[in-house]
C-alpha positions in Angstrom: 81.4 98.6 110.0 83.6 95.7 109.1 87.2 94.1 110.5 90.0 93.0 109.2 93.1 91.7 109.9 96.1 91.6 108.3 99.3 88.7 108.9 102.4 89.2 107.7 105.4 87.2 108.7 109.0 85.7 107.7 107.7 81.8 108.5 104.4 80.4 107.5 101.4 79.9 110.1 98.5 78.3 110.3 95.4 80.2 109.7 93.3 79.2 112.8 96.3 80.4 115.1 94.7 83.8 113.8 90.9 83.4 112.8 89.9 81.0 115.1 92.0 80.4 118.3 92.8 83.8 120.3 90.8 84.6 123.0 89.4 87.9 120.6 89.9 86.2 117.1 88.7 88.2 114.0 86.3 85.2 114.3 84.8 86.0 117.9 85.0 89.6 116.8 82.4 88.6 114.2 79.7 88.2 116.9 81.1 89.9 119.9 83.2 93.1 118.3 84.1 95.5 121.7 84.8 98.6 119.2 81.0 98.0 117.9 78.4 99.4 120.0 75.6 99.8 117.1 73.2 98.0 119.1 71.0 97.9 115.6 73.5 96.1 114.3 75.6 94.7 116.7 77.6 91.8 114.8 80.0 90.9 111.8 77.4 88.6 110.0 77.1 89.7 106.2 79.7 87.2 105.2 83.4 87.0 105.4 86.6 86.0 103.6 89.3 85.0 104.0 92.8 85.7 101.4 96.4 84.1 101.6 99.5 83.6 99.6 100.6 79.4 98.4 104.2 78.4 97.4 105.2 80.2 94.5 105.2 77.5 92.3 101.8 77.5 92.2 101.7 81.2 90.8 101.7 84.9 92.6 97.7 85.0 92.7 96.6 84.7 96.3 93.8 82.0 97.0 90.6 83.4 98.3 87.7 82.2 100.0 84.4 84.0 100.7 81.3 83.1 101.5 78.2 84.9 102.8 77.8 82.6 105.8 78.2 84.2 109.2 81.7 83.4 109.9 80.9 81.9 113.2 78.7 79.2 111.5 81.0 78.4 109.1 82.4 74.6 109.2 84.1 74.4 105.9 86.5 77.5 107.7 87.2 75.7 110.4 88.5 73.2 108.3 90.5 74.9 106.1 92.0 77.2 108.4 93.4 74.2 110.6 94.9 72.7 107.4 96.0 75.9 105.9 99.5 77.8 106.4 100.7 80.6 104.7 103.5 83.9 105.0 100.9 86.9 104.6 97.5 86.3 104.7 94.2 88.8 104.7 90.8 88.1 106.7 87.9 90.2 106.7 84.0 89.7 108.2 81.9 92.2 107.1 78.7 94.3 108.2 77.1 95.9 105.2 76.7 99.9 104.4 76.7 99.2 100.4 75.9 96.4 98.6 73.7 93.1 98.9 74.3 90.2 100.5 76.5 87.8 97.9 79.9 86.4 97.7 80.8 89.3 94.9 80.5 92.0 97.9 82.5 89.7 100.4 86.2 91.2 100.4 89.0 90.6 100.1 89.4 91.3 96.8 91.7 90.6 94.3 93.6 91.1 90.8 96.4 89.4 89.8 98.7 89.3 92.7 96.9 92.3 94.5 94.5 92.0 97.2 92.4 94.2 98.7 90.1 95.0 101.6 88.4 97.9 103.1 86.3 99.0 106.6 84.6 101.6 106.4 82.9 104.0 103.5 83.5 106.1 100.8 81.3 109.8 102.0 78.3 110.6 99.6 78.8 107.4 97.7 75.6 107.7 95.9 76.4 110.8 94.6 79.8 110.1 93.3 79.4 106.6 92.3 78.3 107.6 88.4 81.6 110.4 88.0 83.9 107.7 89.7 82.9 105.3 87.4 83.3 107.2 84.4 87.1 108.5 85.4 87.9 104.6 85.2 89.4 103.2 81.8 87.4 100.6 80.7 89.0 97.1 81.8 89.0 98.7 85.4 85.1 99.2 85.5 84.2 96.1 83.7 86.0 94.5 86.4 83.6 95.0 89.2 81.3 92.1 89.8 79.4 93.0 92.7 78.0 96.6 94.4 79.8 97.7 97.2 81.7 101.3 97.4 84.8 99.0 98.7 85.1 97.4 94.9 84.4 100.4 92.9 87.3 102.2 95.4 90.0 99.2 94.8 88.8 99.5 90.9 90.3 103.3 91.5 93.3 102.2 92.8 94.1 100.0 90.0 93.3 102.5 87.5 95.6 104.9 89.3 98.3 102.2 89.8 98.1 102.3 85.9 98.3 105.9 85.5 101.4 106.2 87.3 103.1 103.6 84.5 102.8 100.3 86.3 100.4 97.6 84.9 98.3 96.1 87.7 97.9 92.8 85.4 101.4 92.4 84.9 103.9 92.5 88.6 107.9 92.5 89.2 108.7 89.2 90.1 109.2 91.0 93.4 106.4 92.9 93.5 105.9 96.6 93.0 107.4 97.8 96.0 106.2 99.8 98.9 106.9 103.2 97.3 104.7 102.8 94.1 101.8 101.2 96.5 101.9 104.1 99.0 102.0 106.4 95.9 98.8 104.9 94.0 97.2 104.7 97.6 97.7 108.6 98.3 96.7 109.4 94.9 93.5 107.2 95.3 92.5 108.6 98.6 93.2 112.3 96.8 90.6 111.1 93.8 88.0 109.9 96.0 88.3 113.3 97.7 88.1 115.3 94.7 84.8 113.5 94.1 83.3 114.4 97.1 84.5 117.9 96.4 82.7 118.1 93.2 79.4 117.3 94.5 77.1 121.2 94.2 76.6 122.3 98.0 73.2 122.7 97.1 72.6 119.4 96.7 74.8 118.6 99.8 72.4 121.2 102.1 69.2 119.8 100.4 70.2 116.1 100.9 71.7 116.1 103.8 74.7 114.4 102.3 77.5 113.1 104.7 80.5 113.9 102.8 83.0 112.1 105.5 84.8 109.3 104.0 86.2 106.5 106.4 89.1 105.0 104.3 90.6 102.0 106.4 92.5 100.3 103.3 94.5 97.0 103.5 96.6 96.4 100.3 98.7 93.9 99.2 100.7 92.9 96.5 102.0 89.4 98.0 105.8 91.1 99.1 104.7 94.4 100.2 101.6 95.3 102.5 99.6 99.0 102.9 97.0 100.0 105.4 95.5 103.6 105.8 94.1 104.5 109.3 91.7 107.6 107.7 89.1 109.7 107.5 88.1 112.7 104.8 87.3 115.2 108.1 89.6 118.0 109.9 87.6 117.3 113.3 86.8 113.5 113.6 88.6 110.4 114.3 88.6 107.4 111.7 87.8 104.0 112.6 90.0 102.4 115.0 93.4 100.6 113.7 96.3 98.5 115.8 99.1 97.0 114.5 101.8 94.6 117.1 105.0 93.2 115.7 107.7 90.7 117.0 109.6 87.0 116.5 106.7 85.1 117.9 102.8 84.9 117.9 102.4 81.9 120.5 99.6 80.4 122.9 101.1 80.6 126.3 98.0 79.0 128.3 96.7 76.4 125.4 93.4 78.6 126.2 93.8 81.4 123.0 95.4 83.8 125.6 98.1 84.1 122.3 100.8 86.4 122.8 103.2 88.5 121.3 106.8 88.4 122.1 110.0 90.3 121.1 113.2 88.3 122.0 115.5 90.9 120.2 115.2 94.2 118.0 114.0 92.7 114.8 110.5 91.3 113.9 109.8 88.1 112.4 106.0 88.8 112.3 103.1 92.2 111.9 99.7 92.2 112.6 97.2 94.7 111.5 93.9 94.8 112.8 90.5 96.7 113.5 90.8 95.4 117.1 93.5 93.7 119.0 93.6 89.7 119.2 94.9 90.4 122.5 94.6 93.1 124.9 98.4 93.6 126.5 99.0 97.7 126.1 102.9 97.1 125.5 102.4 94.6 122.6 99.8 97.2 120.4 100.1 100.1 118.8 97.8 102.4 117.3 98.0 103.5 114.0 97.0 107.7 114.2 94.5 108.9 112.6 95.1 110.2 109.1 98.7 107.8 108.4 99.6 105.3 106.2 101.3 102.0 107.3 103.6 100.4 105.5 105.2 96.5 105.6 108.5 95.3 103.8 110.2 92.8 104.9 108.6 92.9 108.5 110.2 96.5 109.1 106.9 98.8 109.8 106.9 102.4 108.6 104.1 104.7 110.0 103.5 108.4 107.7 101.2 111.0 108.1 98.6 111.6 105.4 99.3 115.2 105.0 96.3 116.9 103.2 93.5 119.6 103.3 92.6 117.7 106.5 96.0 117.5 107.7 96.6 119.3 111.3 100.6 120.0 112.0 99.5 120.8 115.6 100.3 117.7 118.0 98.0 118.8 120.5 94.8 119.0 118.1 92.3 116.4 119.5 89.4 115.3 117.1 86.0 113.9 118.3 84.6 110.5 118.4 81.3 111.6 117.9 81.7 110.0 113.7 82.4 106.7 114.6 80.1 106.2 117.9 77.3 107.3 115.4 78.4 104.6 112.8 78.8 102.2 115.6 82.5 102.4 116.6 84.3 103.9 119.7 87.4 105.5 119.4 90.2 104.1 120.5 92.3 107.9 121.0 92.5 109.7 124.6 89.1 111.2 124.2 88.2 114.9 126.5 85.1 113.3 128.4 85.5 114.2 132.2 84.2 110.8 133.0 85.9 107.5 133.9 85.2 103.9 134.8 84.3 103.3 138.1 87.0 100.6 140.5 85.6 98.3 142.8 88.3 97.2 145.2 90.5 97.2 142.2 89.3 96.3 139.7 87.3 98.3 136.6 83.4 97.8 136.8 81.1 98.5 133.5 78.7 101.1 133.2 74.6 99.7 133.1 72.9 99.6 129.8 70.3 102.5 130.0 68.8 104.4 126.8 71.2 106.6 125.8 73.8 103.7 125.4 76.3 105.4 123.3 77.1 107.7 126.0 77.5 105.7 128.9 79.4 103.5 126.8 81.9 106.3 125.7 82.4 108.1 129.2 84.7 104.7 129.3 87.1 106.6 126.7 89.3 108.4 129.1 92.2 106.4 130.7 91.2 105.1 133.8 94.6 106.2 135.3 93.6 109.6 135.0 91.6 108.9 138.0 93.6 106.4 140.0 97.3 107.2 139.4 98.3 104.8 141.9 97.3 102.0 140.3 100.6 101.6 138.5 102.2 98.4 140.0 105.9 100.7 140.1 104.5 103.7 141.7 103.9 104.0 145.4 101.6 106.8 146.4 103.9 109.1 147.9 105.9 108.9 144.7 102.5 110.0 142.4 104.0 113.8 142.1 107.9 113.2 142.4 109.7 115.3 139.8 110.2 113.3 136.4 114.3 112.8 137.4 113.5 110.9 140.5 110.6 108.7 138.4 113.4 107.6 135.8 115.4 106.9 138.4 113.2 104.5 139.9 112.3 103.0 136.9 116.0 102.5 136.1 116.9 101.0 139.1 113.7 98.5 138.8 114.7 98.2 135.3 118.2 96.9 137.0 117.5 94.5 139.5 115.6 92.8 137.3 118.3 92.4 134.8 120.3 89.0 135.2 123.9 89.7 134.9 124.5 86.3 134.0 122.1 86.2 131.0 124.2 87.4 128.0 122.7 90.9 126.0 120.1 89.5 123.1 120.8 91.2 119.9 120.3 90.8 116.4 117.5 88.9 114.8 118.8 85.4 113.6 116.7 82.5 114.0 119.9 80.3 115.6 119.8 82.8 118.5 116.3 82.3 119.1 115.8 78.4 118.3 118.5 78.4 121.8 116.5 80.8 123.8 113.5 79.4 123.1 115.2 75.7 123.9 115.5 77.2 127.3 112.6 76.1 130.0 110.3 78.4 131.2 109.7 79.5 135.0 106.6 77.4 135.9 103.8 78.8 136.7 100.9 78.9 139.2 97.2 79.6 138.1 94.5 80.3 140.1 91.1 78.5 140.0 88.3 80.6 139.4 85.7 80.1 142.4 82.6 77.8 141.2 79.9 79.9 142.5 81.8 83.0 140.4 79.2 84.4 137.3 80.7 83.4 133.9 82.5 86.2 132.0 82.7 87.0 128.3 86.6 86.5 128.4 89.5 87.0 130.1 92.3 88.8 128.5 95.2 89.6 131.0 95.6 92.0 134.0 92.6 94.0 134.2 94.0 97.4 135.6 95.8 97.2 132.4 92.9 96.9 129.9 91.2 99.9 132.2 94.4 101.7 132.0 95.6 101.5 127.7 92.4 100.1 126.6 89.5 101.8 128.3 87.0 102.1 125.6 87.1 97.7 126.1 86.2 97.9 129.4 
């Protein structure tokens, strides 16, 4: 399975303040991705791209690069991406399921002003490929250059896009809005799955066909951005998906430890990812299974994909077992009785043995599940306190740590936040790590609170 990640932002930022520099960049994710546990495959390596928007003088086109390079050995990215700045940009490092190794298969891709990634696969791809093909008008199947399920799928979508009356070649001047690219996204997700449907059960039962589709979409059509968390199944869970929005995306410790930061209600800036560039709980959300996201203007919109594999039940819990066998943990609450282990507080890993899949997901349940008290505002005596008393506590924290004389931040003008952020931070004190201590992959933040929201990293 691939990542991606998806920038999209009111001001311009440099590239490598994404791809290269956080701790848990898409381009460290590339060669250590901790939501990729196929040990047969364990890394990112078939290539990569990268896809961003100029000035507008210079035309609506996005520029992309790809190459077929790992992206970890890549100098010429390193190079542009400290050089390069742009409003909404797409990055992508792949692992192939369809498709040789060539710059053609590298996503994103593009078409006029729309660009277009995917991670994941389209179910029983080799026996849909030929009807899929033929349902596309002609310019739309000429159009594919390379071999990979994810080009022939954005070839649907552009085909659909024209169905509904818009011509893919010819954009707005403001682009085709969010409505018309959440409509031709649906409807393509609905084709595909009418493809599958067609396929004789027969052949299904004599083939062993896997007929679940995991549709992780990013589209863009430079204004307006759409991402689909989803897979074609009633029981199983697609591919992980986060997104994080706020007014700044900055490197507090000058050591990638990049965070996010609100300083009022608005957003100046979303990220969209197949894993978090940083692992603070309060700063992510997930995207559920089976929804469509949508980005105007930096306002988010999250909508359920409601279908044949649609539940209207909030309780219904799906398994994991899908992605763990295509190399992915989930990143849902998942039902296994079993949690990471604490060693005078702090979360320990479970051994490699031979049946790594499952000790890696008996990490999927939240660690506070088994030590409540490990919440920093909760004493012990106040674990099973009725939920009135709780919110009072956390109100009158909540209080005390509100400075009266700090006036209320509201609104989302950048005059009000160029004078906050004129303002000089409390210094702060960091510990030395001890010489003789082992070295560590990375360090991301607190880690009771990685155990806690993001177990399946631990």
């Amino acid at each position: 399975m691939c990542r991606f990640l998806v920038y999209k932002g009111s001001d311009e930022i440099l590239l490598s303040k994404l791809i290269l520099d956080p701790a848990h960049s898409i381009l460290i994710q590339s060669f250590d991705p901790r939501l990729r546990l196929d040990m047969r495959r364990p890394h990112n390596g078939d290539g990569f791209g990268i896809g961003y928007y100029t000035e507008p003088k210079l035309g609506p086109d996005p520029c992309i690069f790809t190459s077929t390079i790992p992206a970890w050995n890549c100098v010429n990215l390193q190079r542009i991406a400290s050089k390069t700045a742009s409003h909404l940009i797409f990055a992508h490092v792949r692992a192939t399921t369809e498709g040789s190794l060539s710059d053609d298969n590298c996503h994103p891709f593009c078409h006029g002003s729309l660009m277009w990634m995917h991670n994941g696969g389209l179910g029983g791809w080799k026996y849909i490929k030929r009807r899929l093909g033929e349902s596309l008008g002609d310019r739309w199947y000429l159009s594919v250059q390379g071999g990979t399920d994810s080009e022939w799928a954005f070839a649907l979508f552009l085909d659909t896009l024209e169905r509904l009356g818009h011509n893919p070649s010819s954009p707005p001047p403001t682009g085709f809005g969010p409505t018309v690219l959440r409509q031709a996204m649906l409807e393509t997700i609905k084709r595909t799955n009418d493809f599958i449907a067609a396929i004789p059960t027969k052949v299904i039962e004599q083939e062993q066909v896997d007929t679940r589709s995991l549709l992780n979409f990013a589209l863009t059509d430079g204004h307006s951005v759409v991402c689909t968390r989803y897979v074609r199944s009633k029981t199983d869970e697609a591919a992980s998906l986060y997104y994080s929005s706020g007014t700044s995306w900055e490197d507090k410790s000058q050591k990638g430890e990049f965070q996010m930061d609100r300083k009022d209600k608005g957003a100046d800036i979303v990220l969209v990812a197949s894993e978090p560039l940083t692992f603070e709980r309060e700063t992510w959300v997930t995207v559920p299974t089976n929804s469509i996201l949508t980005i105007h203007k930096q306002t988010v919109m999250v909508h359920p994909i409601i279908d044949e594999y649609y539940n209207y039940n909030p309780y219904h819990k799906r398994s994991s077992k899908l992605i763990q066998d295509k190399g992915l943990v989930t990143n849902e609450k998942g039902s296994t009785p079993t949690t990471p282990g604490l060693v005078n507080g702090k979360p320990t890993k479970s051994k490699v043995s031979s049946s790594l899949h499952e000790s890696l997901a008996s990490t999927l349940v939240p660690a506070m599940r088994s030590a409540p008290s490990a919440s920093p505002m909760l004493s012990p005596s106040q674990e099973h306190t009725p939920l009135s008393e709780l919110r009072n506590v956390i109100s009158n924290i909540s209080a005390s740590a509100r400075d009266p004389t700090k006036p209320q931040e509201l609104g989302n003008t950048k005059k009000k936040r160029k004078s906050l952020s004129s303002r000089t931070p409390p210094q702060t004190t960091q510990e030395e790590p001890e010489p003789d201590s082992p070295p560590q992959r990375a360090s991301y933040g607190d880690p009771m609170k990685i155990a806690q929201y993001f177990p399946e990293l631990t």
